[in-house]
N, C-alpha and C positions, 0 to 999 in steps of 0.2 A: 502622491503618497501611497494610494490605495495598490497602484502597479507598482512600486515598491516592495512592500507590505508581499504583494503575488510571488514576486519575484524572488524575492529571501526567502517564502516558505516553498517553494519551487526547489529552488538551489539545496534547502536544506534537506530534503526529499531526496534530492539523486546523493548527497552527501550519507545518506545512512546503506549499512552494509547490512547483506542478506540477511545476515540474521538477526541486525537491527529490526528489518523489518517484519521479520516472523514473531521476537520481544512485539514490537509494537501490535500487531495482527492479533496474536492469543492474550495482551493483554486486553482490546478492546470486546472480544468475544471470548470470554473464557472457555463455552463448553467445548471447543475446538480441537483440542489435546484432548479429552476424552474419548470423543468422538473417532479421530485418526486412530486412538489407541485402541478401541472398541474393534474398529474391521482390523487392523492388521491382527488382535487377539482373537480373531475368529478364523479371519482369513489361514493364520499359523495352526490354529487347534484342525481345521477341517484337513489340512493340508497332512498332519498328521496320527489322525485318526477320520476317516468319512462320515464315521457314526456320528462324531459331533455336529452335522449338520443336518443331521437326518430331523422331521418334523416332531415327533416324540421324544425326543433328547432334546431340541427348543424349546418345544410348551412345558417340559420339567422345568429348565431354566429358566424361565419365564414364573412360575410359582415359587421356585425359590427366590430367586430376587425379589419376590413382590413383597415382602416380610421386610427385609434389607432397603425396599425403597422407598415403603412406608413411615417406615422410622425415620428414614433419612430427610424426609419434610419436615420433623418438627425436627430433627439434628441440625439443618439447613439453616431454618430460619432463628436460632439459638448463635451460630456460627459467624451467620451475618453480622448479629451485633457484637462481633470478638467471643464470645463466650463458648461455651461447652456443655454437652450436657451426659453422663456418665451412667445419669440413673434412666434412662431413655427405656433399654428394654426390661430392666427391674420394672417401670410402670406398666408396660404393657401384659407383664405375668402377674402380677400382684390383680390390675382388672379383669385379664381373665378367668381368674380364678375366683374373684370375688360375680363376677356372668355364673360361671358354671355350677358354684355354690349354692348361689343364690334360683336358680333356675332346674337345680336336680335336688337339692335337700330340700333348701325352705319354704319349696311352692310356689315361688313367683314366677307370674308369666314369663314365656322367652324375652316379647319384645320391651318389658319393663327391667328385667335381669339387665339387658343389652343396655339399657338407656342407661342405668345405677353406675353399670360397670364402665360407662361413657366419661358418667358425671365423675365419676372417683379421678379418672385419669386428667380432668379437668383441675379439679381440687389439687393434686399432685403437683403437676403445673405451677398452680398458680402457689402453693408453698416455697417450691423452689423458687419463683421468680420474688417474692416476699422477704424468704431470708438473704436473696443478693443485693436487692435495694433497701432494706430497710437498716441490714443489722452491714451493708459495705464489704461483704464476705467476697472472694472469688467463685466463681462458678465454680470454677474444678473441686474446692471444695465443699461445697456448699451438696454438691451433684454426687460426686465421692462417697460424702453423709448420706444421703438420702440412699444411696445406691444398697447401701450396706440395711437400713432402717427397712424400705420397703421387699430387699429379698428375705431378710428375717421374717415379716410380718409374711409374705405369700405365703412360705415354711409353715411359720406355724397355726396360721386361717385355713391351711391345707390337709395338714397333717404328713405334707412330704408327699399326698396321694394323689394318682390323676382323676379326672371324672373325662369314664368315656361319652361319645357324641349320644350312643344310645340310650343314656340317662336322662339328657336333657331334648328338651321340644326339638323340633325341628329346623326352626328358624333358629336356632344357635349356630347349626354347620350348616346352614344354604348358602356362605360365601364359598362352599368348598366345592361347591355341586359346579359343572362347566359344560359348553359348549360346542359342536365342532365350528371351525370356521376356514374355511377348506379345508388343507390336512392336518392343520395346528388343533388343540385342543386349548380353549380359555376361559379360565374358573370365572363365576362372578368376582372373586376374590380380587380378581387381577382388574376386574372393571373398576372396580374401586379404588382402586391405588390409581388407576388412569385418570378418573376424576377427581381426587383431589388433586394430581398435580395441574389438571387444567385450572381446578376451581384456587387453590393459593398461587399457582402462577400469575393467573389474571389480578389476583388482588395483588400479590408483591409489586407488578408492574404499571398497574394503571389505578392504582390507589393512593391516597395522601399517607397511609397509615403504612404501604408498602417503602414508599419515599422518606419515610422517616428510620423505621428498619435499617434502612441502607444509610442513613445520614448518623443514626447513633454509632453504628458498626466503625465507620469511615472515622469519627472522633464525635467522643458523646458528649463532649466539654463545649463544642462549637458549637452541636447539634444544641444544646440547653441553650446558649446564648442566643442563638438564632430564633430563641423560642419553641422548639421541639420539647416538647415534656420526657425527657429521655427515661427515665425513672417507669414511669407509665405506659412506654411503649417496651421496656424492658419485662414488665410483670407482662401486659399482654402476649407479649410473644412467648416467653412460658405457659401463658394457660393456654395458649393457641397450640403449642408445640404436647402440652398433656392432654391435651382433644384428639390431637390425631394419634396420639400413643395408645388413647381407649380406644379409637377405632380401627386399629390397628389388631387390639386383643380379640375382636369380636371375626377379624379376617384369619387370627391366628388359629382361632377355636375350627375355624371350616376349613383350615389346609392341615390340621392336625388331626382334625377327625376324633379333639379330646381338648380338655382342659389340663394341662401338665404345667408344675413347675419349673420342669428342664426342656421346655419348650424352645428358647431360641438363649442357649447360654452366650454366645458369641455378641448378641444384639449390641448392644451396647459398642461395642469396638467397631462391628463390621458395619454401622449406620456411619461411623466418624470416619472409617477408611471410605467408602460408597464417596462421602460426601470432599473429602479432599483429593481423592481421587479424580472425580467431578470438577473439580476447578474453583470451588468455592474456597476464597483465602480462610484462615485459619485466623488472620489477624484482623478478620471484619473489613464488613463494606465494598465486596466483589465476589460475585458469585451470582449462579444459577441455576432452579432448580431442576432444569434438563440436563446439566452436567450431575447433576447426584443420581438420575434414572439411570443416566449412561455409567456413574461409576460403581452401582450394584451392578446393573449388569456385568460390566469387566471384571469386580470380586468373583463373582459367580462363573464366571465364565472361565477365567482361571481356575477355581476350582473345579468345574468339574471338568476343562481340558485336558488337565493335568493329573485326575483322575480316569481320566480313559484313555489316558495314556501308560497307566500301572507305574505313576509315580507318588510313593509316600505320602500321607496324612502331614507328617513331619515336613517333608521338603514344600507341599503345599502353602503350608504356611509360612515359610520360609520365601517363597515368593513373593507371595502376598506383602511379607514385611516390607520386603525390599520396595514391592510397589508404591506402598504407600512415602517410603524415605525417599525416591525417586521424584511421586508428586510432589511430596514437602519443598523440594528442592528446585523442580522447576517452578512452584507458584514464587519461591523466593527470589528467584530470576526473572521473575515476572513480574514483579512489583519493583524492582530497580528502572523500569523503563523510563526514558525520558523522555518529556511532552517535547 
């Protein structure tokens, strides 16, 4: 029965056609199509322009992505369980600005400023995760709301005004200060973003709490029967996801070199392109978070190809759209596979 059993999964093996087997392949390893997409958009950008590969045109790209990949950890792990999250870079300007406030007017130490301005993106978090489970709201709107609630408030905590670095201590912009490392240049800024993706990867994948993440995403209805408190892994991964949004503000303040409220207007959008770009379903319970590293990079890399190429702001984005309807389109081909 067992050589049977071989035999028919054998047979049904040579029966799937090539691209059966490429569905099958980028299903089982999502970051895959990123990844392929990543060189051949480098491989193209270098090919028509040199400058794009040159070592100080990477270490740029390399900071600007690091903003876009940051985000994109707690966009990820929001995504995982089907949901969305709108107000992502709203949080991140609203706590830096409450850092820099707090740390050039009202006297409080840097590294207390930092912590406040932590805590707040935590609290945020955990609101949104609060009104999705308690009051049964959609993400989208629920994140929508808050999107609009917390850029109001940065406005007017702000007065619309920036606070430069030279206001505040020092340890506010030491994420900005960098390194050489042969010819590359790398911010501390960007060491941070590397560590948390080692330190939530390892938990998403060798944690109980990571396993459920993926079991709410997949179906939260089965997940709850199964005894998964879905409701409870739903709020923590909000507050988990406004953790890395405050520390995010505090990486923002050291590649800015200032506290501004027009700091990353795009955030919000280009953490959800990064992350579906990446490979990560849009419809929960398949993804990972080295496909979202990989899919800021690609954003960025686009952009600025395509800018050293002397093509349009306009048509830049225009890309970009396309890229992201593209991903939409093959994770949708990608979850048609059959076992």
């Amino acid at each position: 029965m067992t050589s049977n059993s071989a035999a028919a999964a054998q047979y049904g093996g040579r029966q799937q056609s090539p691209i059966q087997r490429v569905q099958h392949l980028l299903h089982s390893y999502p970051f895959l199509s990123p990844a392929i997409l990543l060189i051949i958009t480098m491989a193209a950008f270098t090919a028509l322009n040199s400058r794009f590969a040159l070592p100080a045109n990477l270490s740029s790209l390399m900071e600007q992505a690091a903003i876009v990949a940051l985000l994109g950890v707690g966009q990820t792990l929001i995504i995982l369980t089907a949901g969305i999250d709108l107000s992502c870079g709203a949080i991140a300007i609203l706590s830096m600005m409450l850092m820099g406030t707090l740390a050039s007017t009202n006297g409080v130490p840097g590294p207390l400023a930092i912590i406040l301005g932590i805590l707040f993106g935590v609290a945020a978090g955990f609101v949104n995760g609060l009104l999705i489970t308690r009051l049964n709201l959609p993400p989208f709107i629920v994140t929508l709301g808050t999107l609009s609630v917390f850029t109001a408030v940065a406005l007017l905590y702000s007065g619309g005004s920036s606070i430069q670095g030279s206001k505040m201590p020092d340890i506010m912009t030491a994420l900005g200060n960098s390194f050489p490392v042969g010819s590359f240049r790398i911010s501390y800024g960007v060491i941070v973003v590397v560590l948390t993706y080692i330190v939530v990867g390892f938990v998403l994948s060798q944690t109980a709490w990571g396993r459920h993440v993926y079991a709410v995403g997949d179906d939260a209805e089965s997940a709850r029967l199964s005894g998964v408190p879905s409701k409870r892994i739903l709020i923590s991964v909000y507050t988990v996801a406004g953790l890395i949004y405050g520390i995010t503000a505090w990486v923002l303040i050291g590649r800015s070199g200032a506290a501004t409220p027009n700091a990353i207007p795009q955030g919000n959008l280009e953490s959800i392109t990064a992350v579906v770009i990446g490979g990560t379903s849009l419809f929960g319970g398949r993804g990972r978070l080295v496909g979202t590293l990989l899919g800021a990079l690609i954003v960025w890399s686009f952009s600025r190809g395509l800018s050293l190429a002397g093509v349009d702001q306009q048509w830049r984005l225009f890309a970009i759209g396309v890229l992201v309807i593209v991903a939409v389109s093959i994770d949708q081909w990608i979850r048609k596979v059959k076992a």
